[in-house]
N, C-alpha and C positions, 0 to 999 in steps of 0.2 A: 313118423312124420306124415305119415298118410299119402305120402308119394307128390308132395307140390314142396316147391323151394320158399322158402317164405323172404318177404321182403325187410331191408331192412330194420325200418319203422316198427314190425313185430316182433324184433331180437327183445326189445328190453321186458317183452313179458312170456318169452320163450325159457321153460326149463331149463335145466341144464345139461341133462339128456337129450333135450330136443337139440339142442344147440352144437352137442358132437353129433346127433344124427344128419343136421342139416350139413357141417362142416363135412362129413366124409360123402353125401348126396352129391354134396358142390364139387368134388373132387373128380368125381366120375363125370359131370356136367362139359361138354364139349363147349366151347366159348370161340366164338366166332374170330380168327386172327386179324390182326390188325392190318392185314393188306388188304382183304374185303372188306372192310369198314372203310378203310380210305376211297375206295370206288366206289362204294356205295354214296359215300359223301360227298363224292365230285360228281357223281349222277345225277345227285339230287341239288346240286352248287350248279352244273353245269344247265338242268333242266329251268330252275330258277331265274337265271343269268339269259336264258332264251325267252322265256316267258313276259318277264322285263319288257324286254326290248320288243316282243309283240303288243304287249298291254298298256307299257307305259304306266303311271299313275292316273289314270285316265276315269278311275272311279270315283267318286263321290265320296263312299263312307269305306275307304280300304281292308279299314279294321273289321268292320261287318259282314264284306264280301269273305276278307277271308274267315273267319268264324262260320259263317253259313256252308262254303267250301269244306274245312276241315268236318262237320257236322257230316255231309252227305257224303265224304270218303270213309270215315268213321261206319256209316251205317251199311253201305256198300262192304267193307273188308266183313264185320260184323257178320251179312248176310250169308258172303260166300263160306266166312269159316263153317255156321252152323249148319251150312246145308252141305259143306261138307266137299264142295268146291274148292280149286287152289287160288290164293289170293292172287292175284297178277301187280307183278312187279311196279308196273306203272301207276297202280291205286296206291299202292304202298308209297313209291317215289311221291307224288302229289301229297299225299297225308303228310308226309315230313315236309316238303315244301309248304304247305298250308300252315300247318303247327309253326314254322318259325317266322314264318309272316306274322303270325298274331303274338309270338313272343319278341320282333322287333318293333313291331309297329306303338307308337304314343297312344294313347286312351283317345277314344273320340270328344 
C-alpha cells in the first residue's frame, strides 16, 4: 500500500489485497478519542461564539470574507507544514471556524 491510508472514495477501485492491507494499516492507526475531539470542538464553538459577538454580521458579503479567511489559513497551515514548522493550534482553530461559516452561511 505504499504506506498512505487511502480514502474512502478509492475503496471501489482498490484490489482486494489492497483492501486487507489497508484494513490491518487502519488497525495499527491510533484514532484521536472522542474526549479530545469534543474540546477541540468547544474550542473552536467557543472561539466562534467570541468572534460573533466582537464582529457582529457587520460584513457586507459574509460568505466572501469568510471564503477569502479560509483561503489564507489554508495557505498559512500549508506553509508551515512544508517548511517543516509545527502548525499552531490557533491557525488550525480559525480554519475550522472559517470552513463552517462558509458551510452555514446562504449563497450570496
Amino acid at each position: 500500500m505504499k504506506g498512505w491510508l487511502m480514502f474512502p472514495k478509492d475503496a471501489a477501485f482498490a484490489t482486494p489485497e489492497e483492501k486487507r492491507e489497508f484494513r490491518e494499516v487502519a488497525k495499527t492507526v491510533a484514532l484521536p478519542d472522542v474526549a479530545a475531539y469534543d474540546r477541540a470542538a468547544a474550542d473552536c464553538r467557543g472561539i466562534f461564539i467570541e468572534r460573533r459577538a466582537q464582529y457582529g454580521s457587520h460584513m457586507e458579503k459574509p460568505r466572501q470574507y469568510a471564503i477569502d479567511s479560509l483561503y489564507i489559513k489554508a495557505v498559512r497551515l500549508c506553509k508551515d507544514h512544508e517548511s517543516g514548522r509545527e502548525m499552531k493550534p490557533d491557525t488550525l482553530r480559525d480554519f475550522v471556524n472559517f470552513a463552517l461559516m462558509v458551510l452555514t452561511q446562504k449563497e450570496d
